[in-house]
VEXDRENSE-603378 format. One record per residue (C-alpha): residue in three letters; y, x, z. Coordinates in steps of 0.1 Angstrom, whole numbers, padded with zeros to 4 digits, always signed. Layout:
ALAYXZ
...
***
This chain:
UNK+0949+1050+1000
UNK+0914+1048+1019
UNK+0908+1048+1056
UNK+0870+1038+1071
UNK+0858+1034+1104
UNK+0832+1055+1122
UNK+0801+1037+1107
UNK+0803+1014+1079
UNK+0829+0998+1071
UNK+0825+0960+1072
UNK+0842+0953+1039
UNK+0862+0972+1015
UNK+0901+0954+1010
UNK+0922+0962+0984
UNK+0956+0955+0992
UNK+0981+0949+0959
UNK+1023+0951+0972
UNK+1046+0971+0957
UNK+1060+0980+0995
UNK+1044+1014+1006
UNK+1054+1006+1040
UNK+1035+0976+1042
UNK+1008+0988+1028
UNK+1002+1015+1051
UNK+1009+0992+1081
UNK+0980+0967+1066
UNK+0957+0999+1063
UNK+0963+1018+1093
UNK+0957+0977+1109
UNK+0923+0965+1091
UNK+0910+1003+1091
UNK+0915+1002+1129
UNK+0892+0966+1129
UNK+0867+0986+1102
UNK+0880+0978+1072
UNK+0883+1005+1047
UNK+0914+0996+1023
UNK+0923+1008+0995
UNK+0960+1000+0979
UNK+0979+0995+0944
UNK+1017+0994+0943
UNK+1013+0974+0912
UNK+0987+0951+0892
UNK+0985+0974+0866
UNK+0971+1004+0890
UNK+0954+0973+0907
UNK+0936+0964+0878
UNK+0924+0999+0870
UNK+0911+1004+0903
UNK+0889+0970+0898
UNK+0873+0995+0872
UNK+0857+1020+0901
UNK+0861+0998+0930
UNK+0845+0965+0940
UNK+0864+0952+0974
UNK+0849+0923+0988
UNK+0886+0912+0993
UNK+0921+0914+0980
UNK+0957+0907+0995
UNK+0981+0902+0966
UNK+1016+0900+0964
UNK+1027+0879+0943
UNK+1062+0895+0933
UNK+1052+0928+0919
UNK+1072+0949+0895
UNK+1057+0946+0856
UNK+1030+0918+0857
UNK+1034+0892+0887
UNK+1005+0889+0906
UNK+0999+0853+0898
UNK+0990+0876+0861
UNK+0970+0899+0877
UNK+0945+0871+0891
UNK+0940+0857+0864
UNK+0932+0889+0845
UNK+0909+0902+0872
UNK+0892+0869+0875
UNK+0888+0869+0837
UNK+0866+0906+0837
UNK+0855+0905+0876
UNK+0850+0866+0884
UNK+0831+0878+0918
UNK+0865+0878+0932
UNK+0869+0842+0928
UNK+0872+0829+0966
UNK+0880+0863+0976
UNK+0917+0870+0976
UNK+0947+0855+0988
UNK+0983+0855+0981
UNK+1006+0870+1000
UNK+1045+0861+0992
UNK+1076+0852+1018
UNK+1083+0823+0989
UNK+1050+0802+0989
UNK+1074+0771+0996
UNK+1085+0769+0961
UNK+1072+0746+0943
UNK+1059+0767+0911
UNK+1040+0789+0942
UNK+1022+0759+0958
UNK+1014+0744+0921
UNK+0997+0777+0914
UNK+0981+0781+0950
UNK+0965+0747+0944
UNK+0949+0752+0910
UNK+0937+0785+0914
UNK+0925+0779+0949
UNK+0939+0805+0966
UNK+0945+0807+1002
UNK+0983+0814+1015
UNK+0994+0846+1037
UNK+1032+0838+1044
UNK+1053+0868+1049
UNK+1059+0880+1072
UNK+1025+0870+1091
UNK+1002+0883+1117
UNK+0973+0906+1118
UNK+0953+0874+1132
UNK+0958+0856+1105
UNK+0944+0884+1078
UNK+0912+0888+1099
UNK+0907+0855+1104
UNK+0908+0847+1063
UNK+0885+0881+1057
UNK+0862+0863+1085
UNK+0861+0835+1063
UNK+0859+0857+1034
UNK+0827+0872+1041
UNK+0812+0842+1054
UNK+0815+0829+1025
UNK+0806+0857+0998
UNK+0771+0853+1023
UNK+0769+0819+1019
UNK+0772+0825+0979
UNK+0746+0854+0981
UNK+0725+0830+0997
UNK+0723+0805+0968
UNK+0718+0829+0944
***
């Protein structure tokens, strides 16, 4: 799935869930704000699109249906470590304790489902502030 604003679009998202429906709601949202998204129902087709595509952001799921996505971050960290700082989790479960262990080693933000728009621009906000910040130094 792509969708992209008239002009260019402020940052490319990929969005990993294996719910279509919410995947199209989070597309049809962010491509509305000038996003352009792209989607994976699972890490595996996730993974390959890391191959072709570099999104300056990713929303992962973490329940997904072959390889969690707490696997699929560290895998695309491990051949793309550019993302690093650039995706958050996105679960209705990030109480548990094995979830907020994980959160809090890896560093990764937490989207609670269900959550608001708000909240998703807010951390991509934050996101690109801080991939400038990083171009910056470098």
């Amino acid at each position: 799935m792509t969708g992209t604003n008239a002009g260019t679009p402020k940052a490319t998202v990929l969005v990993v869930d294996d719910e279509a429906p919410l995947r199209r709601v989070l597309e049809r949202a962010l491509t509305r704000l000038g996003y352009r998204v792209i989607g994976a129902a699972s890490a595996e087709s996730a993974l390959d699109l890391l191959v072709s595509e570099r999104p300056e952001a990713v929303l992962l799921d973490i329940h997904l249906p072959t390889m969690s996505g707490l696997a699929f971050y560290v895998a695309a960290i491990a051949s793309w470590p550019e993302l690093q700082g650039c995706v958050a989790v996105m679960t209705g479960d990030g109480e548990t304790p094995d979830v907020l262990e994980w959160i809090d080693r890896n560093q990764c933000p937490l989207i609670s489902k269900p959550f608001n728009l708000a909240q998703i621009e807010e951390w991509l906000i934050h996101v690109k502030a801080w991939r400038n910040r990083r171009a910056e130094q470098a």
